[in-house]
BALOBA-1460 file (C-alpha; in Angstrom, 3 decimals):
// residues 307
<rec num="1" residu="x" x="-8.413" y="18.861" z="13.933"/>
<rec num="2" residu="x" x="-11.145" y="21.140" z="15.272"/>
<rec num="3" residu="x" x="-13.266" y="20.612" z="18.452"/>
<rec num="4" residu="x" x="-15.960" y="18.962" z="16.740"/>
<rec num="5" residu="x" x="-13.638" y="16.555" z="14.696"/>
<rec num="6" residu="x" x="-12.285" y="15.227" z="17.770"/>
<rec num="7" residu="x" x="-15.525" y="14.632" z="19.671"/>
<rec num="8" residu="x" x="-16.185" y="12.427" z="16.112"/>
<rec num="9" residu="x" x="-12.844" y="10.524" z="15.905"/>
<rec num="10" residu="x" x="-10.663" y="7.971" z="18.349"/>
<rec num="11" residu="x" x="-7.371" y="9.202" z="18.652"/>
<rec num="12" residu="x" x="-4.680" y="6.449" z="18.186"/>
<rec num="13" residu="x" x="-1.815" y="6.888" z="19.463"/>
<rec num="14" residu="x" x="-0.539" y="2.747" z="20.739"/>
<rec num="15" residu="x" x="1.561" y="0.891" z="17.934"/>
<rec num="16" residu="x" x="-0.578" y="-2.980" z="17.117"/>
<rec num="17" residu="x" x="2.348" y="-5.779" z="16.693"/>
<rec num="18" residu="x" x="2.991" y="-8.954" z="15.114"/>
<rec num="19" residu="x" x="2.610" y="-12.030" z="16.740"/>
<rec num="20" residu="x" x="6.202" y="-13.645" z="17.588"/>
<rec num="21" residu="x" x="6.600" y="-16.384" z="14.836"/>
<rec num="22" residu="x" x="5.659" y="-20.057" z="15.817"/>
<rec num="23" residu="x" x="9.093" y="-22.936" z="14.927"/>
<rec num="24" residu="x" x="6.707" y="-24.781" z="13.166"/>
<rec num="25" residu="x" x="5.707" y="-21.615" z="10.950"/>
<rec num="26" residu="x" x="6.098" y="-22.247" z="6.911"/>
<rec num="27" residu="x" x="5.245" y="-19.421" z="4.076"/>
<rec num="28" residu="x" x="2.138" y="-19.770" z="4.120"/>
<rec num="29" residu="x" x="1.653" y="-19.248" z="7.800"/>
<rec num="30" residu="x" x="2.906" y="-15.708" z="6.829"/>
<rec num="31" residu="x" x="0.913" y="-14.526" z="4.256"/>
<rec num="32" residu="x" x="0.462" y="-14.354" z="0.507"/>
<rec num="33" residu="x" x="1.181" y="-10.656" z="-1.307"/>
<rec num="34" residu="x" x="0.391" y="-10.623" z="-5.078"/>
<rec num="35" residu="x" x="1.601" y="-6.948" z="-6.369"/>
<rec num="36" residu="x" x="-0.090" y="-6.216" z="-9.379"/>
<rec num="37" residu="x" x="1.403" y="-3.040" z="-11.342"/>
<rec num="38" residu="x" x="4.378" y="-2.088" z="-13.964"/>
<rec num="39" residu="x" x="4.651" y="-0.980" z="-17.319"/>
<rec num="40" residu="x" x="7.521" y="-0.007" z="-19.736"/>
<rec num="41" residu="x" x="10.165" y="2.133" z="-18.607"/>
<rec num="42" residu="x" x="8.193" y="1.732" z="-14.679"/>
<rec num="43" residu="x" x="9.798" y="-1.863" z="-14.209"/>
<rec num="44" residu="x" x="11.114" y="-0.596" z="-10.693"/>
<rec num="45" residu="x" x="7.964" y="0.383" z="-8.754"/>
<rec num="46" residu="x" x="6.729" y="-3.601" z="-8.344"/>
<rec num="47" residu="x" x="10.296" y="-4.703" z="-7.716"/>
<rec num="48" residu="x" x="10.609" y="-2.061" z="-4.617"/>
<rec num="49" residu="x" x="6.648" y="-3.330" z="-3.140"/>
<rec num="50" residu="x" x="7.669" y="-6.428" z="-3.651"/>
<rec num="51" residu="x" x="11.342" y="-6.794" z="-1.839"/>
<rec num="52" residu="x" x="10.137" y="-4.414" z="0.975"/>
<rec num="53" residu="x" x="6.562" y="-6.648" z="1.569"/>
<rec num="54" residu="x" x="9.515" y="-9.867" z="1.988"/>
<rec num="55" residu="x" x="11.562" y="-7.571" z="4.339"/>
<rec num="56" residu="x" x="8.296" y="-6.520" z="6.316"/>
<rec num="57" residu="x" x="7.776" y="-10.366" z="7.188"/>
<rec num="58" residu="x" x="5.745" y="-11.986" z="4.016"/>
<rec num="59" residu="x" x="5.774" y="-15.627" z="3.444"/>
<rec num="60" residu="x" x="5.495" y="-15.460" z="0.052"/>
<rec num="61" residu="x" x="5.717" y="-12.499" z="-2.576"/>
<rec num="62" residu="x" x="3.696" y="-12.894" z="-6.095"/>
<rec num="63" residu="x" x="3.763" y="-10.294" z="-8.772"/>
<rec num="64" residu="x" x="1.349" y="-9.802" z="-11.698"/>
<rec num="65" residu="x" x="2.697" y="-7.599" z="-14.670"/>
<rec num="66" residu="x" x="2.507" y="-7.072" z="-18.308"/>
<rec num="67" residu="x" x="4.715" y="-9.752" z="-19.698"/>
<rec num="68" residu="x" x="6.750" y="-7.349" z="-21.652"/>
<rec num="69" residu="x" x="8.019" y="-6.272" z="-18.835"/>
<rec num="70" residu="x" x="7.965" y="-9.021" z="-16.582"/>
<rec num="71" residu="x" x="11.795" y="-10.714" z="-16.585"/>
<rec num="72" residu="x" x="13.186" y="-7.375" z="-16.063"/>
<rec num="73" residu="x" x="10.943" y="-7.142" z="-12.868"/>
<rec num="74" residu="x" x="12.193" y="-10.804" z="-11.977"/>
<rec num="75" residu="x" x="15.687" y="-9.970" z="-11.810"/>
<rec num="76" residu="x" x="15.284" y="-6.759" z="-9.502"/>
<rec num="77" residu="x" x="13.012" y="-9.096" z="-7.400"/>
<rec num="78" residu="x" x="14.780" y="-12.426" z="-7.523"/>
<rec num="79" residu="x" x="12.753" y="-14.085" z="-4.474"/>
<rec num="80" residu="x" x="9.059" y="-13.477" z="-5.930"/>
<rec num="81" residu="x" x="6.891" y="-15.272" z="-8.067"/>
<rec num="82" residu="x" x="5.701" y="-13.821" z="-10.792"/>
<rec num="83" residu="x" x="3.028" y="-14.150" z="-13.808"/>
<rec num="84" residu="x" x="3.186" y="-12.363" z="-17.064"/>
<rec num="85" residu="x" x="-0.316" y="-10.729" z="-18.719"/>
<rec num="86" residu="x" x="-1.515" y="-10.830" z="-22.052"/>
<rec num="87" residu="x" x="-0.016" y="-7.519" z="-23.332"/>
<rec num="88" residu="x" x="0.297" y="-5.867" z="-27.063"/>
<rec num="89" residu="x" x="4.368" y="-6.036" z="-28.992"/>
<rec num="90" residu="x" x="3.976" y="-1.916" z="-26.490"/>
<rec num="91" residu="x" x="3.171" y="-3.212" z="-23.584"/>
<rec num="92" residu="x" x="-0.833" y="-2.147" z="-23.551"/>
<rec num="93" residu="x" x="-2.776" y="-4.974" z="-21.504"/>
<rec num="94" residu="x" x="-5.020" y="-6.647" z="-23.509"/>
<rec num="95" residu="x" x="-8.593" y="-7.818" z="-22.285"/>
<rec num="96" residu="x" x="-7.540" y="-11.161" z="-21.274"/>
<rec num="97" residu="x" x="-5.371" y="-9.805" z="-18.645"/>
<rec num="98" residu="x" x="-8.396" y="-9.553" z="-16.145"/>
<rec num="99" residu="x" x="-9.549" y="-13.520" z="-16.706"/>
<rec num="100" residu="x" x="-5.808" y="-14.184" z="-15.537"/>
<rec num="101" residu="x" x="-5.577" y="-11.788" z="-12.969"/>
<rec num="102" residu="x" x="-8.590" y="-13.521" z="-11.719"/>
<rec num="103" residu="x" x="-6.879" y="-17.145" z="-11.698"/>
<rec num="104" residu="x" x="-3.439" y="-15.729" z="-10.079"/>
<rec num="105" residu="x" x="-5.035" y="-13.917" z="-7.284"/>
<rec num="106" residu="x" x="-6.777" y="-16.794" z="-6.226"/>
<rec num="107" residu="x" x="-3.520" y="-17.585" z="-4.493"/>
<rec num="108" residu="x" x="-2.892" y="-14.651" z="-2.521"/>
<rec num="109" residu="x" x="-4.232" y="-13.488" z="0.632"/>
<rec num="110" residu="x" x="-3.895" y="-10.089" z="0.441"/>
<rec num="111" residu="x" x="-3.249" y="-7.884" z="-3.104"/>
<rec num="112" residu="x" x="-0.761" y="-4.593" z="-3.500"/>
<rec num="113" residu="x" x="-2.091" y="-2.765" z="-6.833"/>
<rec num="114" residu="x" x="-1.001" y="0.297" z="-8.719"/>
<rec num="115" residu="x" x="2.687" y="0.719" z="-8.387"/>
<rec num="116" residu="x" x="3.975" y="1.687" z="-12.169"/>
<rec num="117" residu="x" x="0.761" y="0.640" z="-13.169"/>
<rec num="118" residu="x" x="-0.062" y="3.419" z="-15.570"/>
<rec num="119" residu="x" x="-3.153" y="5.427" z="-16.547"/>
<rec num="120" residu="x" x="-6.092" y="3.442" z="-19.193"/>
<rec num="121" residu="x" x="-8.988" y="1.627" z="-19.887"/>
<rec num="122" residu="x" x="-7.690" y="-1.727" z="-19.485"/>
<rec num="123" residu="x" x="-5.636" y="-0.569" z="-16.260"/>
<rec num="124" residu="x" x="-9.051" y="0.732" z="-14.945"/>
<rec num="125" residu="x" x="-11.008" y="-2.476" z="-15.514"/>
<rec num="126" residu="x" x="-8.409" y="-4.464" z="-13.509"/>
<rec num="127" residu="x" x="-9.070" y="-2.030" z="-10.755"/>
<rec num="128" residu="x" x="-13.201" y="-2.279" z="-11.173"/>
<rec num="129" residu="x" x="-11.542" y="-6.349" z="-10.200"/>
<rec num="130" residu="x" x="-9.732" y="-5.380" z="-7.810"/>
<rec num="131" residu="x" x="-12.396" y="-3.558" z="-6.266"/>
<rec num="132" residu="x" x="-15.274" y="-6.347" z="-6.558"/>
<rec num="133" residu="x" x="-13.635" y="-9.210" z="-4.895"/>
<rec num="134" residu="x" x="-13.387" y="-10.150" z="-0.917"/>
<rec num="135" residu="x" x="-9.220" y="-10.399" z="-0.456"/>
<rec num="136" residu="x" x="-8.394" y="-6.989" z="1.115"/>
<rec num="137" residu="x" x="-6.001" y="-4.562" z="-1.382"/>
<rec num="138" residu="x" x="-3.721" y="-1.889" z="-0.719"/>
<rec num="139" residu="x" x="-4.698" y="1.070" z="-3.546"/>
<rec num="140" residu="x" x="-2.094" y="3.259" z="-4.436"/>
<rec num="141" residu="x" x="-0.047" y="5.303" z="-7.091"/>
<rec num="142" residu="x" x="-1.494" y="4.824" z="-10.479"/>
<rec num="143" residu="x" x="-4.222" y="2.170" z="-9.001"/>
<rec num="144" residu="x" x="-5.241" y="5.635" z="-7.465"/>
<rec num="145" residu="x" x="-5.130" y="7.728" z="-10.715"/>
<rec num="146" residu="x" x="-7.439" y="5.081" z="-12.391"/>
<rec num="147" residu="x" x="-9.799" y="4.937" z="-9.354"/>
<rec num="148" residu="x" x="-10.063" y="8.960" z="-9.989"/>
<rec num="149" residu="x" x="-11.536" y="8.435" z="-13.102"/>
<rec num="150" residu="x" x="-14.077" y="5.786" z="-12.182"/>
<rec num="151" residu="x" x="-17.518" y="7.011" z="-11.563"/>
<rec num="152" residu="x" x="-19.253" y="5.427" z="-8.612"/>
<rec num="153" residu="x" x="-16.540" y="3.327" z="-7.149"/>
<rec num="154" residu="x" x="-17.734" y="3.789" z="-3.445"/>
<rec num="155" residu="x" x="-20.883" y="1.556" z="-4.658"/>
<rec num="156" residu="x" x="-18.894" y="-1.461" z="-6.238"/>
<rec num="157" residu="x" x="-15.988" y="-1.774" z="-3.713"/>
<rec num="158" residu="x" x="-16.655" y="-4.949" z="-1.924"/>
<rec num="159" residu="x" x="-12.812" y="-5.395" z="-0.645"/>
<rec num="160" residu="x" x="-11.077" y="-4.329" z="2.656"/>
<rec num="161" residu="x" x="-8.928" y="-1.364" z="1.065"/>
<rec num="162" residu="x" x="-6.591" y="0.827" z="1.855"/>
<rec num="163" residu="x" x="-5.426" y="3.860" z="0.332"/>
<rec num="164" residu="x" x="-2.404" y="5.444" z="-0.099"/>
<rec num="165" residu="x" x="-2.345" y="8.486" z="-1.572"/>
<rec num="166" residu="x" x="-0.240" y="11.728" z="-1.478"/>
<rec num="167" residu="x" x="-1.681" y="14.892" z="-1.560"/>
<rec num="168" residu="x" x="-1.955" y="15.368" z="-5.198"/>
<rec num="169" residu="x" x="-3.695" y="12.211" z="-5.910"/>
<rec num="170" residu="x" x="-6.176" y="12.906" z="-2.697"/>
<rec num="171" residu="x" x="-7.204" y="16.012" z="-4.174"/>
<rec num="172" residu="x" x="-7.750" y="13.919" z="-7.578"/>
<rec num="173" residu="x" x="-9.994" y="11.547" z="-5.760"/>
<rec num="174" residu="x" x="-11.879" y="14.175" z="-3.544"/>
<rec num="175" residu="x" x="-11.794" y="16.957" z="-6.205"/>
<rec num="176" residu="x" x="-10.357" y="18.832" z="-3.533"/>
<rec num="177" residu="x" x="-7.485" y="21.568" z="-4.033"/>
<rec num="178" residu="x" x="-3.890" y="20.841" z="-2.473"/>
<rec num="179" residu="x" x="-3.635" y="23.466" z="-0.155"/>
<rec num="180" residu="x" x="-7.160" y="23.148" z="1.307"/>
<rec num="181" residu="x" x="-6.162" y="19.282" z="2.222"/>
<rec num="182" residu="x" x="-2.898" y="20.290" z="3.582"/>
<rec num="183" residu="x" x="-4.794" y="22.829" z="5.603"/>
<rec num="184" residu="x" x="-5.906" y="20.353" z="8.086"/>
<rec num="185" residu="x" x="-4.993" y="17.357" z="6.600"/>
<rec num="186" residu="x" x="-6.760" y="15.026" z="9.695"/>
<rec num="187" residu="x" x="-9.944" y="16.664" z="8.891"/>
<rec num="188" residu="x" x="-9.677" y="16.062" z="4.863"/>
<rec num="189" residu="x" x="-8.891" y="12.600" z="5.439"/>
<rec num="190" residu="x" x="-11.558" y="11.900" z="7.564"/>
<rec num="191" residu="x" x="-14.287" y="13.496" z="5.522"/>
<rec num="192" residu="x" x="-13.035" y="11.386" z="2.646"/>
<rec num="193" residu="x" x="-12.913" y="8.107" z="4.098"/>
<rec num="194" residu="x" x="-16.258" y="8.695" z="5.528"/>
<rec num="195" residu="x" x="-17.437" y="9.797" z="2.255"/>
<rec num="196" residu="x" x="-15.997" y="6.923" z="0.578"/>
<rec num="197" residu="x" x="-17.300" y="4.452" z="2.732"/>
<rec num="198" residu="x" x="-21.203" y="5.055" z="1.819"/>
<rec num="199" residu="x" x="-23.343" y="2.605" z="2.713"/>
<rec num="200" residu="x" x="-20.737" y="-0.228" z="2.567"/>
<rec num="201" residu="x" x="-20.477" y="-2.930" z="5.315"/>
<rec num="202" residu="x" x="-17.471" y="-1.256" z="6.769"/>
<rec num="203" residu="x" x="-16.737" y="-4.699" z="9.068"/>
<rec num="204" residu="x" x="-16.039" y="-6.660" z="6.612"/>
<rec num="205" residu="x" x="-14.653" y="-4.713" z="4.071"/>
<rec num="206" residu="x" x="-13.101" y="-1.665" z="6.109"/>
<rec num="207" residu="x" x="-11.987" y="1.222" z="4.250"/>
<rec num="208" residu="x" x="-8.572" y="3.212" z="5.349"/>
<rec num="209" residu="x" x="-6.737" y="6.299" z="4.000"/>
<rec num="210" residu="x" x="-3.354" y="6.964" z="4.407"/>
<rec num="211" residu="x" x="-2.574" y="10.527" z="3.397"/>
<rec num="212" residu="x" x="1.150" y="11.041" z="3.279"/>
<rec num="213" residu="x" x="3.281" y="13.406" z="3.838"/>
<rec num="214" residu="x" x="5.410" y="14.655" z="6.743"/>
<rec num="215" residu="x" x="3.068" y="13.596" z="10.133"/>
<rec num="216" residu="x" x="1.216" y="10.703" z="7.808"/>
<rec num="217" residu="x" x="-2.588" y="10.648" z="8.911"/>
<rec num="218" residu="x" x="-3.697" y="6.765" z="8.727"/>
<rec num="219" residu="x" x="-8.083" y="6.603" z="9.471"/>
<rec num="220" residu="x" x="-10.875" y="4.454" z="9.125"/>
<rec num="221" residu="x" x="-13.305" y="7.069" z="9.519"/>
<rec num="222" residu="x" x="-13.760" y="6.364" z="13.610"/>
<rec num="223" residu="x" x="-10.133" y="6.511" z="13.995"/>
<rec num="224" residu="x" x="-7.225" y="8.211" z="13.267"/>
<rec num="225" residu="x" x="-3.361" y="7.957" z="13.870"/>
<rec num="226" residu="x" x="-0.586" y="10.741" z="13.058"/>
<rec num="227" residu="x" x="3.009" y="9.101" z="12.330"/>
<rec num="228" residu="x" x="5.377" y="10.840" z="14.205"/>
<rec num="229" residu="x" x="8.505" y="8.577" z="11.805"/>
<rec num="230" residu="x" x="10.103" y="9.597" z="9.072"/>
<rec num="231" residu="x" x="11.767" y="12.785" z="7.474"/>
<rec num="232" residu="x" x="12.203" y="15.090" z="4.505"/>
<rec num="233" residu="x" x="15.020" y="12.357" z="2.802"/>
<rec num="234" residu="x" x="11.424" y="10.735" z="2.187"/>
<rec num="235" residu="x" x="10.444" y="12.664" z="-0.231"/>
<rec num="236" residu="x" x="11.774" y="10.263" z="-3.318"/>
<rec num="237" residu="x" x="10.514" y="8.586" z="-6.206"/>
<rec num="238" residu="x" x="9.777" y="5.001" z="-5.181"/>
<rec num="239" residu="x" x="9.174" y="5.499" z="-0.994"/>
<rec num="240" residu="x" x="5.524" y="5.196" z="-1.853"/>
<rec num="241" residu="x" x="5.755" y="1.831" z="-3.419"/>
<rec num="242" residu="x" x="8.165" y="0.475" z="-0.652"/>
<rec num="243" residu="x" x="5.147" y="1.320" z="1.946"/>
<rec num="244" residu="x" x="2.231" y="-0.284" z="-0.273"/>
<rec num="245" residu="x" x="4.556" y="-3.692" z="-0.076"/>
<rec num="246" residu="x" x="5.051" y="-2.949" z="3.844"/>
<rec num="247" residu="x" x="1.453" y="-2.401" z="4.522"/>
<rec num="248" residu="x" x="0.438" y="-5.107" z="2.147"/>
<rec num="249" residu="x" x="2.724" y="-7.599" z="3.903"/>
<rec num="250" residu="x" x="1.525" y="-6.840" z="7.100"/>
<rec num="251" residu="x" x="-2.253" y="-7.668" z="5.816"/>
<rec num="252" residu="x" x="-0.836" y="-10.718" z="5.290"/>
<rec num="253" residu="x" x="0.756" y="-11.520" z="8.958"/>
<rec num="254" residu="x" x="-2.927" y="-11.203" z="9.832"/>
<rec num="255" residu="x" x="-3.160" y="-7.537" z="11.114"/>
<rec num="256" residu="x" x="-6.327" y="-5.405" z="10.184"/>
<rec num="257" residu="x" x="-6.081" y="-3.143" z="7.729"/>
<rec num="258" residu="x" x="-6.067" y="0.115" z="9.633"/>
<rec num="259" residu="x" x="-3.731" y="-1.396" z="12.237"/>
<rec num="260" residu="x" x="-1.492" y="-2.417" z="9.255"/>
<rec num="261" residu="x" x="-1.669" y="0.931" z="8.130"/>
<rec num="262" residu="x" x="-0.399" y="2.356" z="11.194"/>
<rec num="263" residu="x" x="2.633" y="-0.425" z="11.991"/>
<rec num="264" residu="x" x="3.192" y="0.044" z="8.215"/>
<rec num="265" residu="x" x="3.786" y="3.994" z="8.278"/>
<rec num="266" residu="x" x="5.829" y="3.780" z="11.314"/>
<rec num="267" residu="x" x="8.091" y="0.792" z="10.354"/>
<rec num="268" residu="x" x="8.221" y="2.667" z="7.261"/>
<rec num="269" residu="x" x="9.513" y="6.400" z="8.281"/>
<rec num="270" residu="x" x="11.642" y="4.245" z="10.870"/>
<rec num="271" residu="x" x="13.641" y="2.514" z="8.586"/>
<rec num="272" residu="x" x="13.876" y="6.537" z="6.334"/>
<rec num="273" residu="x" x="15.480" y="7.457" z="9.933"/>
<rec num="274" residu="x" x="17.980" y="5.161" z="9.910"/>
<rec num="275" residu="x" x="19.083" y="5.323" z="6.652"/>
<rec num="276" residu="x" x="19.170" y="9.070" z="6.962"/>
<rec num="277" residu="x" x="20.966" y="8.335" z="10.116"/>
<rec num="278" residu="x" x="24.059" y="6.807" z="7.905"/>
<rec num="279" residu="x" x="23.173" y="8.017" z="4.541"/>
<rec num="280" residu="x" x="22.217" y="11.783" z="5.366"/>
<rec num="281" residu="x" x="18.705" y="12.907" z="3.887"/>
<rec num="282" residu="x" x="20.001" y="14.163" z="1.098"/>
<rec num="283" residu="x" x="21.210" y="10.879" z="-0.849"/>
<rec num="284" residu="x" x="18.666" y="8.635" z="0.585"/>
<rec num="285" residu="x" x="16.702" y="6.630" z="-2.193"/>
<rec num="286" residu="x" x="14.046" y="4.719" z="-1.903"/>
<rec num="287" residu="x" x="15.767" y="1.298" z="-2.554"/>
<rec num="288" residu="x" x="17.768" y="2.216" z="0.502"/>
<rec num="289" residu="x" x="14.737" y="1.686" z="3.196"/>
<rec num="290" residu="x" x="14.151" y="-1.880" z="2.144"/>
<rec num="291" residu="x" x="18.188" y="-2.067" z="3.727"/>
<rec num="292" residu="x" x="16.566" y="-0.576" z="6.949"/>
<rec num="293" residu="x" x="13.437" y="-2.152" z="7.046"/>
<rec num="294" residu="x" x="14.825" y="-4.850" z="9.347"/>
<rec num="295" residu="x" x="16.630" y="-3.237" z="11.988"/>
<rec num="296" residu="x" x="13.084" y="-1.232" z="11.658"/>
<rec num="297" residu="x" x="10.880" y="-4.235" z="12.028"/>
<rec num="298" residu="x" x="13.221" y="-5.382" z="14.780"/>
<rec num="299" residu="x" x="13.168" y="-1.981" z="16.753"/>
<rec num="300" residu="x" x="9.705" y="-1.393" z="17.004"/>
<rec num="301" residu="x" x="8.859" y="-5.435" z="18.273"/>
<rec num="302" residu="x" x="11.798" y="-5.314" z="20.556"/>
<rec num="303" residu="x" x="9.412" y="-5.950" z="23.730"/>
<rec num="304" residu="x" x="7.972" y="-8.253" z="21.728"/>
<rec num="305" residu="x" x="10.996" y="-10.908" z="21.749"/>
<rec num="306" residu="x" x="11.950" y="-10.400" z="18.448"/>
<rec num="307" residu="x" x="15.602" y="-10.959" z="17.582"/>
């Protein structure tokens, strides 16, 4: 980042943790997640946010998916909830899918949208939702494709967000070109979130960017953290969608959004470590880090008393 940048920007560098977990604790001392996504022949994406936000510590996991598709989700996800929406004989979400999206969020503390999700107008309206309601949302894969195509989004977002996009759906949301954002990827991601932001009342509905990719940048606009976790076995379909359910779970345990953003990439490229540790780089798949996400979870709150 250059000289100026850094006179702008709080460099982050100390790890937030979870509180250690009360006896008298319950599910719903641990958060809600509802993950809201799928479509047919994308059934996987919501099962992998889903399993890794119960392995990052959720009490509770909800999913929300065209009900075409939504037993097939079920048995990759045994533990979670789920809720099926209105949907044609193909799988296209009809228009009352937002009036029940509406009545099943109102259980969850803290909403995961996009994974699978695909690209349309009935996709996008879900996400105009998404956007206008108070629970805070982590934004990512196709969730981030629709929000490219919506004009003016800045100026209806009234949710604590975060972002997760790699660098070919940042440069579809900035308009930017790839190899200018991986140029200096701290200052693109600032600009951005800063840009996104607006006039929106940023302390109550905080707005956060994760750009991934190797050294993931995590900012609010005032602050920004550089993941030093992870490695090239990373680069997978499906390791996206097991950090949306990560960061989305961590929401949930009460941490801020940007500090769940930075727990959430490190626990994250942590547990892609230690699978690469055993598996090699190579073979590693995505459904492997939710395996490593606890000895992950458990390394990094070791001071903490965690067992």
């Amino acid at each position: 980042m250059s000289e100026e940048g850094e006179a702008q920007v709080e460099r982050v560098n100390e790890l937030p943790k979870l509180a250690p977990r009360k006896r008298d604790g319950h599910k719903g001392s641990y958060g809600r997640v509802l993950v809201i996504g799928g479509s047919s022949g994308m059934v996987g994406a919501v099962a992998l946010a889903a399993n890794s936000a119960y392995r990052a510590g959720a009490g509770l996991v909800m999913f929300a998916a065209p009900e075409s598709v939504q037993h097939t989700i079920a048995a990759l996800a045994p533990c979670a909830t789920s809720a099926g929406l209105a949907c044609t004989s193909d799988g296209d979400l009809l228009p009352d899918a937002e009036r029940q999206l509406a009545d099943i969020a109102g259980k969850a503390d803290v909403l995961a949208v996009g994974p699978g999700f695909g690209v349309g107008e009935a996709q996008k309206r879900l996400v105009c939702w998404v956007l206008d309601q108070e629970r805070p949302a982590v934004i990512d894969a196709d969730a981030l494709n629709n929000l490219a195509q919506l004009t003016g989004w800045t100026s209806v977002r009234k949710c604590p967000a975060v972002l997760t996009p790699h660098p070919g759906e940042f440069a579809r949301l900035t308009g930017a070109e790839i190899g200018d954002v991986q140029a200096d990827r701290e200052v693109a991601a600032v600009r951005a979130v800063r840009d996104w932001a607006g006039g929106a009342d940023v302390e109550h509905a905080p707005l956060v960017c994760v750009l991934k990719g190797a050294g993931t940048v995590v900012t609010d606009g005032t602050r920004v953290y550089v993941n030093e976790t992870g490695n090239p076995g990373l680069a997978s379909g499906g390791t996206g969608d097991v950090l949306t359910g990560v960061v989305a779970a961590l929401i949930g345990q009460g941490l801020s959004p940007f500090d769940a953003a930075c727990l959430g990439a490190h626990v994250h490229g942590l547990a892609g470590d230690l699978a690469a540790g055993e598996l090699g780089e190579i073979s590693l798949m995505a459904s492997d880090l939710i395996d490593y996400l606890p000895p992950a979870v458990r390394e990094t709150h070791a001071d903490a008393g965690d067992d």
